[in-house]
N, C-alpha and C positions, 0 to 999 in steps of 0.2 A: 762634697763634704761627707753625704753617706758612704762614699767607697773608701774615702779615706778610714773610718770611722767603723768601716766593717774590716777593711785591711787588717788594724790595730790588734781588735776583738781575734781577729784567726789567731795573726803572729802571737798575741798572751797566750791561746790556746794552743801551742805547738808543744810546751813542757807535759801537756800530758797524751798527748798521742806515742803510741807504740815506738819504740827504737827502729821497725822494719821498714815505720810510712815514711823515715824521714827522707831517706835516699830519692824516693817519690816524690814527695813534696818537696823537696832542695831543687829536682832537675824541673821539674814544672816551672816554679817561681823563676829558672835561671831562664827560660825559654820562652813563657809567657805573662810572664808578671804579675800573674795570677795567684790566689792562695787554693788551700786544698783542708777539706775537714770529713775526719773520716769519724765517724757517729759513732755511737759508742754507748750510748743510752746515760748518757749524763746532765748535767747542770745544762753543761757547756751547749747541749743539743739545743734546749729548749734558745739558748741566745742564738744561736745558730737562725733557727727557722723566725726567731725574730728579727734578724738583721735581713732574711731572706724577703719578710714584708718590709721592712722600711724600702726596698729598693724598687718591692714591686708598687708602692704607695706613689711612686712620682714613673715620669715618663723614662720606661728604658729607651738605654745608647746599647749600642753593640758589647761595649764592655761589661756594662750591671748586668745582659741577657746571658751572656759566657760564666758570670762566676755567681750567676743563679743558677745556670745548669750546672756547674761545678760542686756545688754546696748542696743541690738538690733532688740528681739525678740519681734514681734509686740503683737503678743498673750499676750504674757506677760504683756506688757503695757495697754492694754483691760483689763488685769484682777487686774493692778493696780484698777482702776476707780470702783471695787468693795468696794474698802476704802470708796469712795466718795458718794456709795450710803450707805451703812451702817453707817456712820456721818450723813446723813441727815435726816436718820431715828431715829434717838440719839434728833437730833433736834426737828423730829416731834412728837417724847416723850413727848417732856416737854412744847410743846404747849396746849389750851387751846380748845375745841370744838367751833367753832363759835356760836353765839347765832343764834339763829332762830326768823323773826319777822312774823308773821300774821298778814294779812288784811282780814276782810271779809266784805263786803257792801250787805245790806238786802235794797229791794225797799219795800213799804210797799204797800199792795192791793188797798187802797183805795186813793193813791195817795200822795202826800206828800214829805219833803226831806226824802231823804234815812238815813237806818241806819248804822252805823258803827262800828266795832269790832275789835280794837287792842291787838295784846299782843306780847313780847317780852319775850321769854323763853331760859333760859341757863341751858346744864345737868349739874346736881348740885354734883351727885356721881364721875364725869369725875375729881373734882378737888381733890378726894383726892384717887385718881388712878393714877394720875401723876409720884410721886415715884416708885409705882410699876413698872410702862412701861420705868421708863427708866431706871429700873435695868435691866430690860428685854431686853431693846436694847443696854444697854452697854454692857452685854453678847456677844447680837448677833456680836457686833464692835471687841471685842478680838476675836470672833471666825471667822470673818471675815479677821479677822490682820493674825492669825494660817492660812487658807487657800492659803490666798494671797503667805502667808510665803512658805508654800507646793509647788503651784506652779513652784516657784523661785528655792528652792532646787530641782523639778522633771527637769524642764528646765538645770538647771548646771547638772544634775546628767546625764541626757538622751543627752548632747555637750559632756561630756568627754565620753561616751560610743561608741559615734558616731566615736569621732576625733582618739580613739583607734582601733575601726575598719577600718578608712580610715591607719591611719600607718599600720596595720598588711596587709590590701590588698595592699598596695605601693610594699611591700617587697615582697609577695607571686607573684603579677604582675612579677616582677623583676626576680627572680626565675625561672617563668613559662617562661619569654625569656629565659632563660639561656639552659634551657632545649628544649626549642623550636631549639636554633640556634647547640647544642650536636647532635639534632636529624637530623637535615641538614646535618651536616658532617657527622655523620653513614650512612647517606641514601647516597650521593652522593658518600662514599668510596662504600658502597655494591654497589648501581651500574657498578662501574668500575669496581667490581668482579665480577658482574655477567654478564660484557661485555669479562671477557678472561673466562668463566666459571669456578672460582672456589666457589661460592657459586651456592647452588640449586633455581630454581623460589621461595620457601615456602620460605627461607631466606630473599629473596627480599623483599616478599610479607609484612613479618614478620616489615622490616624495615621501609614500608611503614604505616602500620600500626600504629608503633610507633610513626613517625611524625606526621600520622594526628588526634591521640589522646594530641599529644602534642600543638600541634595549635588549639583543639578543648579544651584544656583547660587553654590556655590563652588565647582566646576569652570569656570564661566564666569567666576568672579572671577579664578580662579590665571591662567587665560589672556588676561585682559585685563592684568593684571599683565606677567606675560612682555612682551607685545605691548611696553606702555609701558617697562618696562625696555630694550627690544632699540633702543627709537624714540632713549633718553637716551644710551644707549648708543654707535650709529651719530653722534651729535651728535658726543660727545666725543672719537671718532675711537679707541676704541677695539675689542681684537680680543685673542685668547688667552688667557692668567691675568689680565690686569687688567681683562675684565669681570668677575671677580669681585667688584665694587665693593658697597658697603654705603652705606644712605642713610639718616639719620635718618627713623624712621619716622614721628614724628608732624607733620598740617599743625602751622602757627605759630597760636598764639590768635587770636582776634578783636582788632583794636587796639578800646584804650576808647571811642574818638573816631571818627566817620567822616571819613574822608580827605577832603582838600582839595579840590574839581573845579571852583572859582570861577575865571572868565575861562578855562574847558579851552581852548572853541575857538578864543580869541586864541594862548596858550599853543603849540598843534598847529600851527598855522598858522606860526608866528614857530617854529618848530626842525624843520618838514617838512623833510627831506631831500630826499623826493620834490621839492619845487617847489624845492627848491635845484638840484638835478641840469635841471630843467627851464630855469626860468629861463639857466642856462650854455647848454643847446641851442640856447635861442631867443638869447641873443647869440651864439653859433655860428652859426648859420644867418642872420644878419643879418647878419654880418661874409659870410659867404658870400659873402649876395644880391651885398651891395656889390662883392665880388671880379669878380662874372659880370657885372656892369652893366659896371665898371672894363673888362672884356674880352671885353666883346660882340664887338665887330668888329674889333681885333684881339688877338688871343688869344696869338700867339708872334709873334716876327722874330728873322731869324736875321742875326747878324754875323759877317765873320769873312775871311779871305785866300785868294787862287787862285793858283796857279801852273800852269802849262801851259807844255811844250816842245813847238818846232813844228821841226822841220827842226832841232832841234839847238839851238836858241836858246828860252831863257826868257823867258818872260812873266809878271809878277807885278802884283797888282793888288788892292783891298778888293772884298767881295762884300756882300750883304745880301737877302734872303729873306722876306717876309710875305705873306701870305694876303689873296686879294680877296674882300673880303666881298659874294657877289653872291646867293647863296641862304642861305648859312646867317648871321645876322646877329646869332646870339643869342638870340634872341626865346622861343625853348622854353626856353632854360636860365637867363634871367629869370623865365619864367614858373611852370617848375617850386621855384624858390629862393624867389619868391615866394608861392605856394600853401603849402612846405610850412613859411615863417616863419608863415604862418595858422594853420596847422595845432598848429604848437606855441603860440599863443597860445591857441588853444581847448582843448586839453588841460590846458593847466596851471589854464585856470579852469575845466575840468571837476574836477581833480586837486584844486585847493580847497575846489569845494564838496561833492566826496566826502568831506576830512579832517573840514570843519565835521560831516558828519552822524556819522561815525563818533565824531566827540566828543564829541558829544550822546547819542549810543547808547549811550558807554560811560557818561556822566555819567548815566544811568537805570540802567544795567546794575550800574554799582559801588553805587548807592543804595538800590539796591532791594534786591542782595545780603546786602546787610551789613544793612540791617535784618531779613530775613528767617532770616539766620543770627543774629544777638541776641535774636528774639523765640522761633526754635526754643533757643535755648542758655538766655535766662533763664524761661522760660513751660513750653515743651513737656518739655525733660528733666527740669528738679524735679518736673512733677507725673507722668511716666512713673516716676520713684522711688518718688512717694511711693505711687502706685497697687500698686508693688512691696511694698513696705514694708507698707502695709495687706494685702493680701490675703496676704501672707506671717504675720500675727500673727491674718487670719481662718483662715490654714493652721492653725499651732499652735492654734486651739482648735479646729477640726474642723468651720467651718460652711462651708470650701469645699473645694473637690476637688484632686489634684492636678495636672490638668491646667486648672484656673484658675490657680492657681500659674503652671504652665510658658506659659501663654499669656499673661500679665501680664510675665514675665519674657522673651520672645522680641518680646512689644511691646514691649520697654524697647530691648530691641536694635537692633529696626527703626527706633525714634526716636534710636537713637544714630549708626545708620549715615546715615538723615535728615539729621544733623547736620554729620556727617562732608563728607557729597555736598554741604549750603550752604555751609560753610566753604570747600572746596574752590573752588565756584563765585565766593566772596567774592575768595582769592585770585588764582585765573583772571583776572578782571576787574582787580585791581589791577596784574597784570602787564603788562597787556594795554596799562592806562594807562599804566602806564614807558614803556612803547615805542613806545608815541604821540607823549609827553613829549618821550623822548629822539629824535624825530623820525624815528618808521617806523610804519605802522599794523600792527596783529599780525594773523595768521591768523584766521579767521569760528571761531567756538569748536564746541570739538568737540563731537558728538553725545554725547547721554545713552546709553549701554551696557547693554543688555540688564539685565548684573548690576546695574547702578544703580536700577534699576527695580523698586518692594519686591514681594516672592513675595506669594501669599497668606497669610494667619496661620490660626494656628489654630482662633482665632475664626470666620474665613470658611467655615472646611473642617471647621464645623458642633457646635466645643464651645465 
């Protein structure tokens, strides 16, 4: 109901955001459903940062953590302000070179009034260069709008990867007690046993061991935790009682279905932003070339009136002023305009055939996930149960020990946290491909964590 409710509040406040953010905010909303508010020092702020706490007030989902970092990330709003100078350089297109006045005053040798020498000159090529430069900066304004745009989807894209690794370490946190508090009661039964000596000191030792691996990795849990908490956090742009924030703790299920990744890299290709932003450079830079060829030889002339008094008497007359092109003829500033149109044609089809492979990367990455996570979820955990289950009713009748028991049972753990860690991975990958989708490739994924990496079991450490 709050999202609905803060939705609303954006969409009324779109009539008074700038005419530049809207192209911004229109391709956002088409791609992620998302709203966008660019601050402004108004009314409208203060409801803003209150609609920011109604959402941090209840438990974030992946979506209220995205369009809290949307509405709240200051970066982002700095690189709003990039609109604002790209519009003014749109402006200074189509302005006019100021004219230029001269004075010169000549004293004469033999005494006398002085002489005087006016003129008033305006470059006269400048006004029919006008059009060209503001084709030129209306380019640079759409390609300005594409980055802004980027931005915005890197920011949503890098809040839901955050707010997925703070769930998946809530749960692994949770776990690592579980097994922390398993290993307590192992250690304090084998004590008792090795106070009427029926186990040997290596057993003890063995027990001990296991606890303080166990405490030694949920201390590394709690801190990796923090870590990703601090990472969602800085996203969403906040700071004093509101990082108090609370996050649904569990990942989201496995969908029934594996996700769609038919025609990815046609897909990637046709909504890259990247090559959208490029493509603008490379017509930038060819509207350029053209400009510097247009005025290789000559580049300015100057038009404009003289007057000069000589002995008391005026003199008026037209002037005009250009450059003889006898060494410098253009020839670098062709060449350079031309080299670096090259230049942007080969990056963008370098920038292609990077999207294609990242698409295919992710189309094995998301594939491989999600079967990996279904076959640990339908296969591995029911029979880590049932092995519970069994040797818990060979407990009750007294043919196994009870640190079988507890070793059965801390496997069971370790295949849950297993679970936890694919899932995780499953969703990682599907975010990853939004962001593809929605035309940005995501960050190289993160390292596997110490903590993520299972201790040894009990079993290894010799019962």
């Amino acid at each position: 109901m709050r999202m609905i409710l803060l939705a609303t509040f954006l969409l009324a406040g779109c009539q008074s955001s700038t005419d530049r953010f809207e192209p911004v905010r229109a391709l956002v909303q088409e791609r992620t459903g998302r709203q966008l508010r660019w601050r402004s020092d108004t009314n409208e702020d203060a409801e803003a940062a209150k609609a920011v706490r109604e959402l941090l007030s209840e438990e974030l989902t992946a979506e209220a953590a995205v369009q809290v970092a949307l509405l709240n990330n200051r970066r982002l709003q700095a690189t709003y302000e990039d609109l604002g100078i790209a519009q003014a350089a749109v402006v200074q297109a189509g302005l006019l070179k100021n004219p230029v006045f001269d004075l010169a005053v000549k004293f004469p040798s033999g005494g006398g009034s002085p002489n005087l020498e006016l003129a008033v000159v305006q470059d006269f090529l400048d006004v029919f260069f006008i059009p060209m430069r503001q084709q030129v900066a209306a380019m640079e304004m759409k390609a300005a709008e594409v980055r802004v745009t980027s931005a915005v989807l890197d920011v949503a894209g890098a809040a839901r990867l955050a707010f997925l690794a703070v769930q998946a370490g809530e749960q692994m946190f949770a776990l690592r007690k579980q097994v922390v508090e398993a290993g307590e009661l192992a250690h304090e039964f084998a004590v008792r046993l090795h106070k009427a000596g029926n186990i040997r000191d290596l057993d003890l030792s063995n027990e001990r061991a296991a606890l303080a691996q166990a405490k030694l990795d949920l201390a590394v849990a709690e801190a990796a935790l923090i870590e990703d908490r601090e990472r969602l956090t800085a996203l969403m742009g906040l700071w004093g009682d509101d990082t108090n924030w609370r996050a649904s703790k569990a990942l989201p299920p496995l969908p029934a279905e594996r996700p769609d990744v038919a025609d990815i890299e046609k897909r990637a290709i046709a909504s890259s932003l990247d090559l959208a932003a490029m493509r603008l450079e490379r017509d930038t830079l060819a509207e350029r070339s053209g400009f510097q060829r247009s005025t290789a030889l000559i580049s300015e002339m100057e038009a404009g009136a003289v007057g000069e008094r000589d002995d008391g008497e005026w003199e008026a007359g037209p002037s005009i002023a250009l450059p003889i092109p006898l060494f410098d003829q253009g020839q670098a500033r062709i060449a350079a305009a031309t080299a670096q149109l090259r230049k942007a044609e080969e990056t963008m089809t370098a920038q292609a055939i990077e999207i294609r492979s990242n698409a295919r990367m992710l189309r094995g990455r998301i594939n491989a996930s999600y079967e990996a996570a279904r076959f640990h979820r339908d296969e591995v955990l029911p029979l880590r149960e049932k092995i519970v289950q069994d040797t818990l009713k060979q407990f009750n009748a007294m043919q196994v020990s009870t640190f079988q028991l507890l070793t059965a049972r801390t496997q069971q753990i370790e295949a849950q946290r297993r679970s936890i860690e694919l899932l995780h991975d499953y969703w990682r990958a599907q975010a990853q491909l939004d962001l593809l989708l929605a035309g940005r490739i995501a960050e190289a994924p993160v390292a596997v964590r110490s903590s993520d990496v299972a201790s040894p079991t009990r079993a290894e450490n010799g019962h």
